[in-house]
C-alpha positions in Angstrom: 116.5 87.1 125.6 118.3 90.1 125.0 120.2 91.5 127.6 118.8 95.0 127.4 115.2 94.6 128.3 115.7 92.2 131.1 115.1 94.7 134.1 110.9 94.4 134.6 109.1 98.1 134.9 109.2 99.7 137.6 106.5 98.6 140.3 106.1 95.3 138.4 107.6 92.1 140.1 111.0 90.8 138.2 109.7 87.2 138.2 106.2 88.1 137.0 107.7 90.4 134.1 110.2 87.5 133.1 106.9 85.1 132.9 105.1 87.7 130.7 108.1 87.4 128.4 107.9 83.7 128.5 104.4 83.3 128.0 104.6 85.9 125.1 107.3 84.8 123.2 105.3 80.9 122.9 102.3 83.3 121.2 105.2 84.4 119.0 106.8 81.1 118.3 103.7 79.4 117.4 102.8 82.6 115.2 106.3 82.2 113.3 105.7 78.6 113.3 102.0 78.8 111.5 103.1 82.1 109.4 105.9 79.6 107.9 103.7 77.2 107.5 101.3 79.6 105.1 104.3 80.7 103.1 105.3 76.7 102.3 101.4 76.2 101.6 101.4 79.2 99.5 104.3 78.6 97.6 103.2 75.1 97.1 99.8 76.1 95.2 101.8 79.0 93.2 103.7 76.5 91.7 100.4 74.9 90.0 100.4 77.1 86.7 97.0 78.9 86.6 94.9 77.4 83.6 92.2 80.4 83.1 91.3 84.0 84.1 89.4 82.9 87.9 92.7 80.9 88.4 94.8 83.8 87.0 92.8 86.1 89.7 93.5 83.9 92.4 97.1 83.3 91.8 96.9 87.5 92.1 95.3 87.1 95.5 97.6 84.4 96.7 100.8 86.3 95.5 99.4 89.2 96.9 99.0 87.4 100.7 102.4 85.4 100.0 104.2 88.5 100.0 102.1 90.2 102.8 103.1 87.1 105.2 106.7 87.3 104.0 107.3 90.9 104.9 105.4 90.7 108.5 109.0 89.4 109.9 109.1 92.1 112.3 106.2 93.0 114.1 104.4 89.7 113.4 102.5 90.6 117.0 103.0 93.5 118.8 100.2 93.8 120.8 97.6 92.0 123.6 94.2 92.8 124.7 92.7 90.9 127.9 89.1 91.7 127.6 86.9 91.8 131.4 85.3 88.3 129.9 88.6 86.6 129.6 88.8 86.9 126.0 92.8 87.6 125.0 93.2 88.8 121.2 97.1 89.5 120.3 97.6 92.0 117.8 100.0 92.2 114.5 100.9 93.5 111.1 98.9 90.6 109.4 96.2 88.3 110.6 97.4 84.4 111.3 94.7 82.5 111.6 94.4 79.7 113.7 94.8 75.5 113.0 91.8 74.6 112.9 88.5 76.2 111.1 86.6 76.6 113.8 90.0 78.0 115.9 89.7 82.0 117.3 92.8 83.6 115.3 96.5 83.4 116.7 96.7 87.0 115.8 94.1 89.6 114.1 95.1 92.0 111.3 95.9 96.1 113.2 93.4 97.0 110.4 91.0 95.0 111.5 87.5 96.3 113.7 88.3 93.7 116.6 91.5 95.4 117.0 90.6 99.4 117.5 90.3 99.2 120.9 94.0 98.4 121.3 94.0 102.3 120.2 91.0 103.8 121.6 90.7 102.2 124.8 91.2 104.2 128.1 90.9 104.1 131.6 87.3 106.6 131.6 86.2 104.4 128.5 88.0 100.8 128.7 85.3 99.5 126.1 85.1 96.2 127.6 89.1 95.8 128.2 90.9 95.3 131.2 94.4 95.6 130.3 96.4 96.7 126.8 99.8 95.0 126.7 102.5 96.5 124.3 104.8 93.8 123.0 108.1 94.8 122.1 110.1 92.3 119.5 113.0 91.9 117.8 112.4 89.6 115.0 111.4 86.4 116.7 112.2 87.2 119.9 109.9 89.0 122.3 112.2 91.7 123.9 109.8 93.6 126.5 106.7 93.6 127.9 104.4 96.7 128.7 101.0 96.4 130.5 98.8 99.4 130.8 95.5 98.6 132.9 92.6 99.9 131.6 90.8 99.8 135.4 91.7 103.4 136.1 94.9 101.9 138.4 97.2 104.2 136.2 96.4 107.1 134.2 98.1 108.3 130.9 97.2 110.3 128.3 99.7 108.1 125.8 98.5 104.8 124.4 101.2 102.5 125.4 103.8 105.3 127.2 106.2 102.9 127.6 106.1 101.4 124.1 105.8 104.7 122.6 108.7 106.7 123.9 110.9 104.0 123.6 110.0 104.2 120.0 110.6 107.9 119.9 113.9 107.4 121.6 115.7 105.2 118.7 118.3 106.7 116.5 116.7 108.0 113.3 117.9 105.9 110.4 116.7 108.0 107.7 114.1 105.7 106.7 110.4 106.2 108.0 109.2 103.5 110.5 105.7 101.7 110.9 104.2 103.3 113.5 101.0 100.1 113.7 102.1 99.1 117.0 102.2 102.8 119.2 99.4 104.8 117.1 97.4 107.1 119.8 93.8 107.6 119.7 93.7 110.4 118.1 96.0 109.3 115.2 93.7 105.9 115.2 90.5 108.0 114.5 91.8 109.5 111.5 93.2 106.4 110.1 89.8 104.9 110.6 88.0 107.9 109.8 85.1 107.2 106.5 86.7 107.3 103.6 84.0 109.4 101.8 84.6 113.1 101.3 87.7 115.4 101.9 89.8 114.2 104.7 91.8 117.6 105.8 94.3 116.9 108.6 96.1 119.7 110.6 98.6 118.4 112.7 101.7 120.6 113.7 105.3 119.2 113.5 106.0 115.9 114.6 102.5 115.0 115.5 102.7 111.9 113.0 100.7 113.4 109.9 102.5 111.1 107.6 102.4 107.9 109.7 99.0 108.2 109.8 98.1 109.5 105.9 100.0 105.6 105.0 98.6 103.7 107.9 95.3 105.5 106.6 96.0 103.6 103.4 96.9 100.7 104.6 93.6 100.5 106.9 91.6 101.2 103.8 92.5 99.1 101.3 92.2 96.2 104.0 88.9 97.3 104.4 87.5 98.3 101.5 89.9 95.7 99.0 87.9 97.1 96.1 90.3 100.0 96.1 92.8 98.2 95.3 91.3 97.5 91.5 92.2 101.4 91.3 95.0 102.2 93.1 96.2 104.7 95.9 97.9 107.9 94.8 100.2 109.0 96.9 101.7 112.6 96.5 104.7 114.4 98.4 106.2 117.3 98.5 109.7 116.1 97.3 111.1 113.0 95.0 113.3 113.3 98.4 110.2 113.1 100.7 108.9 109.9 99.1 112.2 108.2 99.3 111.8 108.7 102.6 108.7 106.9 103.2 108.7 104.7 100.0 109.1 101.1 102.2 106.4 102.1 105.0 103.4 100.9 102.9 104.9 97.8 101.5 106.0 96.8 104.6 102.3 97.8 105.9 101.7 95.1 102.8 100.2 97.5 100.6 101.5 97.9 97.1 98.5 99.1 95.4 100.7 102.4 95.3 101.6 105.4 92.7 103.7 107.9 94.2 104.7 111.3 93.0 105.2 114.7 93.6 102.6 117.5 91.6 106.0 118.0 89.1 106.4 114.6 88.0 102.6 113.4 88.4 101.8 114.2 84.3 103.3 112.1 81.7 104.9 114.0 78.9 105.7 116.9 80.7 108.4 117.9 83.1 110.0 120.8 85.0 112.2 122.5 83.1 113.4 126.0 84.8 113.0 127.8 87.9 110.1 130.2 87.9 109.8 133.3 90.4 107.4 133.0 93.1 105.3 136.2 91.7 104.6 134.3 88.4 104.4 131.2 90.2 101.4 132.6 92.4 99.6 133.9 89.4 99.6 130.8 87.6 98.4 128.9 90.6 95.1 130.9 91.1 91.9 129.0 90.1 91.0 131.2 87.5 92.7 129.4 85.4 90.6 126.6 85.0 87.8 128.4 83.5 90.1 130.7 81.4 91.5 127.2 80.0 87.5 126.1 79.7 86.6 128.7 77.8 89.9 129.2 75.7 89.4 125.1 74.7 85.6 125.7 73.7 86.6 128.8 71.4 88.7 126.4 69.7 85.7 124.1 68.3 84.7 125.2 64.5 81.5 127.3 64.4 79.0 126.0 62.4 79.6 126.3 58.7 78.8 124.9 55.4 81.3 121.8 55.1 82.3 121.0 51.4 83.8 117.1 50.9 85.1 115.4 47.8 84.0 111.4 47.1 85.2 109.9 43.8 85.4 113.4 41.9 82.3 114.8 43.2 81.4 117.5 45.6 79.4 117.0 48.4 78.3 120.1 50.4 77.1 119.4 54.6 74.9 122.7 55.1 75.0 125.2 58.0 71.7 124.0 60.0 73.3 119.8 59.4 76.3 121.0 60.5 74.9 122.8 63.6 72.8 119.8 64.5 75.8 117.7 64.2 78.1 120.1 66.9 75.0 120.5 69.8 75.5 116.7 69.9 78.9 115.9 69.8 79.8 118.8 71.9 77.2 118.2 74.8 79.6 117.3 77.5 82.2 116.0 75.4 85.9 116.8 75.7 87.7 118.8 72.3 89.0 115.6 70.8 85.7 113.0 72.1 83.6 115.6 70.6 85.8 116.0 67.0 85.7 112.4 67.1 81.7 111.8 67.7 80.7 114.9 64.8 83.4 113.5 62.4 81.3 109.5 62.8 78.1 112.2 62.0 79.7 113.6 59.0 80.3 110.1 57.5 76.4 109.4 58.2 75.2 112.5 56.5 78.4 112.1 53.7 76.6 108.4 53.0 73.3 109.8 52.9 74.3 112.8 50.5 75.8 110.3 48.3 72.6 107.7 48.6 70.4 110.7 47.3 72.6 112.1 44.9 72.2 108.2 43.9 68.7 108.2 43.5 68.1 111.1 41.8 70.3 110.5 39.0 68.4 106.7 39.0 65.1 109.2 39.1 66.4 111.4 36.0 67.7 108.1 34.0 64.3 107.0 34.0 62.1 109.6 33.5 61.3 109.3 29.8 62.5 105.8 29.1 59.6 104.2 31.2 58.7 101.8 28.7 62.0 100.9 27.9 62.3 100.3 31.1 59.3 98.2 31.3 60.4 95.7 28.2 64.1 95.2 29.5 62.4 94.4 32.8 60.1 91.7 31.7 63.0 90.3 29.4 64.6 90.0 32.5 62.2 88.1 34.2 61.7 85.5 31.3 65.4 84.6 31.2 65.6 82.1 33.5 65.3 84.6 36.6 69.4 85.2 35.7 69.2 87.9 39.1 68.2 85.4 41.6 70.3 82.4 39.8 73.2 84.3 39.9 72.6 85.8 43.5 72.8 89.3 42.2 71.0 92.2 44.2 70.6 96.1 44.4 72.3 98.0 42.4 73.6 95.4 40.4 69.6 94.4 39.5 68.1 97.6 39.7 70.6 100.4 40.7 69.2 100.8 43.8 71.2 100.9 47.1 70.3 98.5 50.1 71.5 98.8 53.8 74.7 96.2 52.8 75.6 98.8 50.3 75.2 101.9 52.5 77.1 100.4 55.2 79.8 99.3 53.0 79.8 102.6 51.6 79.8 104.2 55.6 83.4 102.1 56.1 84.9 103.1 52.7 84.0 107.1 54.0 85.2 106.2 57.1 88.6 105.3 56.1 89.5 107.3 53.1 92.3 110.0 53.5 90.7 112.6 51.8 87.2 112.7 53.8 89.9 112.4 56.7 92.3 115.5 55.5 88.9 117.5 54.6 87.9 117.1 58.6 91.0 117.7 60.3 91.7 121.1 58.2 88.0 122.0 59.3 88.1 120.6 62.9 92.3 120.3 63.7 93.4 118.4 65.9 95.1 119.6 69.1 98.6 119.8 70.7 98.4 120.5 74.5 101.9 121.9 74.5 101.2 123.7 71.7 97.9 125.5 72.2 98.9 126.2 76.0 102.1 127.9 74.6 100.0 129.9 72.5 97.3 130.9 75.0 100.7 132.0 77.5 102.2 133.3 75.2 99.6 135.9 73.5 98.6 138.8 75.6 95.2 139.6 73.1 94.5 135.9 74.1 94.7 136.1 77.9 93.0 139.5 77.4 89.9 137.7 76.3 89.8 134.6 77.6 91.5 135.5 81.3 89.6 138.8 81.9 90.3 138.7 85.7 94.3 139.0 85.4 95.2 142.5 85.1 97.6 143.8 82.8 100.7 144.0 84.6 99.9 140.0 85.5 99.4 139.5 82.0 102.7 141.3 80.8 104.2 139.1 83.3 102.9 135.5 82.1 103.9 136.4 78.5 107.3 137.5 79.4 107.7 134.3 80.6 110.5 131.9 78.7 108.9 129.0 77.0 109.7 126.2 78.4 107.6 124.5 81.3 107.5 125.7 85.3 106.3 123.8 88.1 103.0 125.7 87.8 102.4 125.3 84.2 101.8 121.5 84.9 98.6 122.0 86.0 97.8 124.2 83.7 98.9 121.5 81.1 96.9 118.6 82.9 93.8 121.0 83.3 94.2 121.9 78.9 95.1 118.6 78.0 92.1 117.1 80.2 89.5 119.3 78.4 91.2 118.7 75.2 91.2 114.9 75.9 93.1 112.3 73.9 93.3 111.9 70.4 92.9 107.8 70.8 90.6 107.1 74.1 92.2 104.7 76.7 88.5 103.4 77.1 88.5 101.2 80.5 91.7 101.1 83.1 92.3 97.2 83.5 93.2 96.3 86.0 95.1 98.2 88.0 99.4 98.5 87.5 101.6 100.6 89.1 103.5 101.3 85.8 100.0 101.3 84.0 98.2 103.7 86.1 101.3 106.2 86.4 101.9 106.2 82.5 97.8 107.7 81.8 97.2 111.4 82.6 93.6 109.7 83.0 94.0 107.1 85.8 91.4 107.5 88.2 92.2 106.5 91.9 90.6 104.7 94.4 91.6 107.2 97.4 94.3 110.1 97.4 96.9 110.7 99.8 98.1 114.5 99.7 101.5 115.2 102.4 102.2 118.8 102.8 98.7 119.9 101.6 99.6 123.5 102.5 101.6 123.6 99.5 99.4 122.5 97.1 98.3 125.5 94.3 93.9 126.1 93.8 95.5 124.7 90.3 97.1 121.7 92.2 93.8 121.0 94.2 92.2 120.7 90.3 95.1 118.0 89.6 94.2 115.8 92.6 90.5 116.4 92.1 90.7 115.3 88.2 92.1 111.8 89.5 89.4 110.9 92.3 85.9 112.8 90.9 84.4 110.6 94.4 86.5 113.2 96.7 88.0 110.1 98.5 90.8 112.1 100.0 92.7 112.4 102.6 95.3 115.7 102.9 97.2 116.0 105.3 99.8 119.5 106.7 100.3 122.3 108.7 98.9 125.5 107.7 101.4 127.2 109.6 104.6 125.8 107.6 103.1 126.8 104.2 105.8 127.9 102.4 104.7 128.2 98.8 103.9 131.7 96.8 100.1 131.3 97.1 98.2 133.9 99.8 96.3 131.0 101.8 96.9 131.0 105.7 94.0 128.9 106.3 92.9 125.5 105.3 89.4 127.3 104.3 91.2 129.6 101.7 93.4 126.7 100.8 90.9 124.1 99.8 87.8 126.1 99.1 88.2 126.0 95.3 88.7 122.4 95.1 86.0 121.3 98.1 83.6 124.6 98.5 82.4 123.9 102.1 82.0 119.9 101.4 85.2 118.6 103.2 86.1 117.4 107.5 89.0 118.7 109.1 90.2 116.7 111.7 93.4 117.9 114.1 96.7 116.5 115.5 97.4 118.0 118.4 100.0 116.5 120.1 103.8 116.0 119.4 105.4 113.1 120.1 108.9 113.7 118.1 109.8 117.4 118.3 110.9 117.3 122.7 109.8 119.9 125.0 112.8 122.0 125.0 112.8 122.6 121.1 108.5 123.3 121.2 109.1 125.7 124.1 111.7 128.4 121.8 108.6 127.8 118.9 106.0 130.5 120.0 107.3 133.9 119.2 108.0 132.2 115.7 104.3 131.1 114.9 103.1 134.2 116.1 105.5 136.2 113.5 104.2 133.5 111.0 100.7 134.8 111.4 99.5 131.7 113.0 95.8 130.9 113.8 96.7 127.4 115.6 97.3 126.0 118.9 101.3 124.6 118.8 100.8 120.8 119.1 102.0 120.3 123.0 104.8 118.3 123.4 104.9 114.6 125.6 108.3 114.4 125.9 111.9 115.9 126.9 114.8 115.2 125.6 117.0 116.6 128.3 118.9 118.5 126.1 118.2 122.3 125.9 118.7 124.1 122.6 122.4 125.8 121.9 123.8 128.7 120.3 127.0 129.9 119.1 128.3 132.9 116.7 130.7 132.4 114.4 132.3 135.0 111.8 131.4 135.2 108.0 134.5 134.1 106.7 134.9 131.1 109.7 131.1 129.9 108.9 132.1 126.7 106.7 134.8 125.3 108.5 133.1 125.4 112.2 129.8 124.4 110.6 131.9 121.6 109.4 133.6 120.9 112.9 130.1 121.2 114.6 128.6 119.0 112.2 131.8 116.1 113.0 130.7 116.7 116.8 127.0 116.3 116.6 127.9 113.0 114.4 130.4 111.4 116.6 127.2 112.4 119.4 124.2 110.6 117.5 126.6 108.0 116.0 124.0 105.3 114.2 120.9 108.3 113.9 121.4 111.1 111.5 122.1 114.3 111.9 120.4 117.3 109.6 121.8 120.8 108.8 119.0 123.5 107.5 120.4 127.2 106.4 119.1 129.9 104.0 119.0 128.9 100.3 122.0 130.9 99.2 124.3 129.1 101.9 123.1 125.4 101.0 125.4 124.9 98.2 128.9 126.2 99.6 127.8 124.4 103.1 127.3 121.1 100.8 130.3 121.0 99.5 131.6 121.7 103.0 129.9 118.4 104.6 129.4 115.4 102.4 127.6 112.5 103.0 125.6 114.9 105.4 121.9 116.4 104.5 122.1 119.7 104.1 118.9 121.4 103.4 117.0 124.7 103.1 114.0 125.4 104.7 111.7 123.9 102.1 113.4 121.3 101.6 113.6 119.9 105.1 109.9 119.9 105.2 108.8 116.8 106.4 111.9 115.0 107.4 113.5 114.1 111.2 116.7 113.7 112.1 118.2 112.7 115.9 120.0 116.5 115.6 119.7 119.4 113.6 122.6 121.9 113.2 120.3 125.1 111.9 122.6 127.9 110.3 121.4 131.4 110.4 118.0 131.5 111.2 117.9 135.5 110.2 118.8 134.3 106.8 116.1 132.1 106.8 113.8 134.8 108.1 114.5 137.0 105.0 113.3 134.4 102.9 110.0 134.9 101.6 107.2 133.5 104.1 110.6 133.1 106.2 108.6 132.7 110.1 107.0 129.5 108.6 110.5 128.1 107.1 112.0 129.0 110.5 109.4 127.1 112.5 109.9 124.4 109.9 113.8 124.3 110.2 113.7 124.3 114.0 111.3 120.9 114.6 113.1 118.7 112.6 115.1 117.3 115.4 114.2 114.3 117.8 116.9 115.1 120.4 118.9 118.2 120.0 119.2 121.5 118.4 122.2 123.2 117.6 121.9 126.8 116.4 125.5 128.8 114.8 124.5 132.5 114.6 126.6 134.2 112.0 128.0 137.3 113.0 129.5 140.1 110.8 132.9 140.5 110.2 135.1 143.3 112.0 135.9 145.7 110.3 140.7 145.5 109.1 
């Protein structure tokens, strides 16, 4: 056993806690031992190549629970419930079924209904449970024992306490943790929350937003697997962010996963400057998606006469055709869909202008020459029936065309370069980049098809450089979705990571939004583009919104996207920023403007927050010794520095191998300390009270504040 987590709780006999350990740790052995057992089984039948598509699907489903088994090392049982009938169910990442068929499990799945009330029980509502048992473990060995009786002997309002702050109390690697084993009740009932619908979270910092969003997604792909066929999309705020959190789901043994941020989430188009955060919250109003509507519809050809060439003769489509031909191929059709339906149209009515230019010239031959006609024909017919004998028909007998010879004629139209040329002059087709550079780019244009900018907004969108923004990507994916592509996907497949995060087009199973408050009304389009059935869950805090948009409530935020059709569920309480660092955080929300409760705080860190001053011209080099010390203090954690934009690079160079961060880009991460530099720099920044609230919850343990002073005057 390991030496540390000997000692039994307090108030709990030394021999009866070392017995617990025993008695858990032979549930653990004889999970390891079956769980090994599984991965030689497994391993065994994937060796058997698969010899058609249902074995093919099954080897799928067999790598698939190969690899969840593998990666269930740690945390293969972490949990006990002892039910008031006797019944014991332990509790892991995975479900390891027992030896025989008609066995009771040796552990059931987190995910799983029997398991909930591990998260929901309580002493006023024990739901059939008499005790909840966290189950600490290092690998394969059981390292502590905590039992929490659900008979109202002891009261907390943490699932787990002791399990839970021990958890809070490790060093912070840099990597985010699975949280599966110490998720309270109110984190549990948004991870199990339907999956139908908007999902809005609010949770203030360190109340576990992300944890939950992922073990949301794990929880729902175990329960509904036929998301998995689709796919999870998973967007952050920062390529940074999802490094960050990139292992969680695997290790939750989900990998039905496309993560990005809304800069890199459109193939073919990146990020290419820095915009300014007026243009920026122009571009992101909602108007834009029906400027772009009705800027894409102006682009399809009116109707018209349409004049085409076959074999040296003109054909001419006429106005009303033509007309008919665009009501139908336009009728909820994108640009390209729609050129590509009235241009199959155009070779039907080319095929029947040539079929009765055909027959009247037959008609005109043999007006006149009717008896003629009439000997040749019965001349014919007394030659040994030559027509049928030699298996000639229609026009080669008599001229006329049959079906055969119109639809041969249809696929000769169909591919011939100058129908093709003639169709694409009248209808073009359509670059995104192009035709978006134009509309931005053309004040007359925006004039008429974006009425509600004013002028000076429209001056300012031209004046733009071109090249591509952060928000002209949605307005990109918004165009090039109504434009649609010039050679349809048809169905997804099945679903690929790579695959699914090369199409524009992918449509998701569920969405997983992190930092929601950041997201555009032209961002909200984006998401709602790649999950039409609204199965999404978004997840932020209002009150550390920090983009250029106006919205300071989750209504004004998501309205656009949702109308009044979404659930917001809250967060409200912290378990990583401590009590000392929440208490400083009051004056600072109410400067932000904030509507919202702080999150309250479970636990102290013992450590109240410090300042010191420091001169401009001494800033780098004691930031630099103050960094060393809060290092050599929280040696295997991390430690995080936050300052005002303009200081980060100088203060970078200063401190390598240490994160140093604005405001923004902090967002989202933890670290065991955080130096933060200059907070009235910070302040000035635009929505600067949110980005100081953000910079000062980023720490677990301590916080370290240098004030920068001015310099005295020579």
């Amino acid at each position: 056993m390991s030496s540390r987590n000997v000692t039994a709780p307090l108030n709990e006999d030394p021999a009866a806690h070392a017995a617990s350990l025993a008695e858990e740790q032979r549930v653990l052995d004889e999970a390891f031992a079956r769980r090994d057992g599984m991965l030689r089984y497994l391993d065994a039948e994937l060796a058997i190549p698969a010899d058609d598509a249902a074995g093919e699907a099954r080897m799928r489903m067999l790598i698939s629970r190969r690899e969840e088994l593998r990666r269930a090392d740690q945390g293969l049982i972490f949990g006990r419930l002892d039910a008031l009938d006797g019944t014991v169910l332990h509790l892991g990442r995975v479900g390891i079924p027992g030896p025989g068929d008609d066995s009771d499990p040796l552990v059931i799945d987190w995910r799983a209904p029997a398991a909930r009330a591990f998260y929901t029980a309580t002493p006023v509502d024990p739901q059939g449970q008499r005790r909840r048992r966290h189950i600490r473990v290092d690998g394969c060995e059981v390292t502590g024992v905590d039992d929490e009786p659900l008979d109202g002997s002891r009261a907390s309002e943490l699932v787990g306490e002791g399990a839970l702050l021990a958890a809070l109390g490790e060093r912070r690697t840099g990597r985010m943790s699975t949280a599966a084993a110490t998720l309270q009740r109110e984190q549990d009932d948004v991870v199990r929350a339907d999956s139908r619908g908007p999902l809005v979270v609010q949770g203030g910092p360190g109340t576990g937003k992300t944890v939950v969003a992922l073990h949301r997604v794990a929880y729902l792909l175990f329960t509904y697997p036929q998301l998995a066929a689709q796919g999870v999309l998973v967007l952050g705020p920062s390529l940074r962010f999802l490094d960050y959190i990139t292992q969680v789901l695997p290790a939750l043994g989900e990998t039905a996963i496309v993560s990005a941020t809304c800069d890199t989430l459109v193939p073919g188009i990146g990020v290419e400057r820095i915009e300014s955060r007026e243009i920026a919250e122009v571009k992101g109003r909602a108007l834009w998606q029906q400027a772009l509507s009705r800027y894409c519809a102006a682009l399809v050809p009116k109707p018209a006469d349409l004049e085409l060439v076959w074999e040296g003769e003109r054909y001419t489509i006429g106005e009303r055709r033509i007309a008919r031909a665009l009501a139908s191929a336009t009728s909820g059709h994108t640009y390209h869909a729609a050129r590509t339906i009235f241009s199959e149209q155009i070779h039907d009515l080319l095929t029947d202008a040539i079929a009765d230019r055909h027959e009247e010239l037959l008609a005109r031959m043999e007006e006149g020459f009717e008896d003629i006609l009439g000997k040749l024909d019965a001349g014919l017919a007394a030659s040994d029936n030559r027509a049928v004998d030699n298996g000639t028909t229609g026009t080669d007998v008599d001229g006329e065309l049959t079906e055969e010879d119109l639809e041969l004629l249809r696929d000769r139209i169909a591919v011939d370069s100058g129908v093709a040329a003639a169709l694409r002059r009248w209808w073009p087709i359509r670059d995104t980049k192009t035709e978006l550079r134009r509309l931005l780019g053309d004040e007359a244009l925006l004039r008429r098809w974006a009425p509600e900018l004013t002028d000076a907004e429209r001056k300012m969108v031209v004046d733009e450089p071109q090249t591509w923004a952060s928000s002209d990507i949605p307005l990109f994916d918004a165009l090039d979705d109504l434009l649609g592509d010039t050679r349809p996907n048809g169905e997804q497949g099945e679903f690929l990571t790579a695959r699914a995060a090369a199409r524009r087009d992918w449509v998701y199973g569920h969405v997983v939004i992190d930092e929601a408050q950041e997201l555009s009304e032209m961002q909200w389009q984006m998401v709602m583009r790649r999950c039409p059935s609204r199965s999404i869950t978004a997840v932020g805090d209002i009150d550390q919104a920090e983009a250029p948009h106006r919205h300071t409530t989750w209504e004004e935020a998501v309205s656009a996207a949702f109308g009044t059709r979404w659930t917001e569920a809250r967060l409200t309480i912290c378990y990583r920023t401590p009590l000392e660092v929440m208490a400083i955080t009051g004056p600072v929300l109410q400067n932000a403007g904030s509507r919202n409760e702080p999150p309250r705080a479970v636990r102290a860190s013992g450590i109240e927050p410090w300042e010191r001053s420091v001169g401009e011209g001494d800033l780098v080099a004691e930031a630099a010794r103050i960094a060393k010390e809060l290092s050599d203090r929280w040696a295997g954690g991390t430690v995080g520095v936050v300052a005002p934009l303009e200081r980060v690079p100088a203060l970078r160079t200063a401190l390598p191998g240490l994160p140093v961060l604005s405001a923004t880009e902090a967002k989202g991460l933890e670290w065991d300390a955080t130096l933060l530099i200059d907070a009235p720099g910070i302040i000035a920044e635009p929505r600067g009270w949110n980005g100081l609230y953000v910079a000062l919850t980023r720490c677990t343990q301590e916080l370290g504040r240098l004030l920068v002073t001015p310099e005295a005057p020579h």
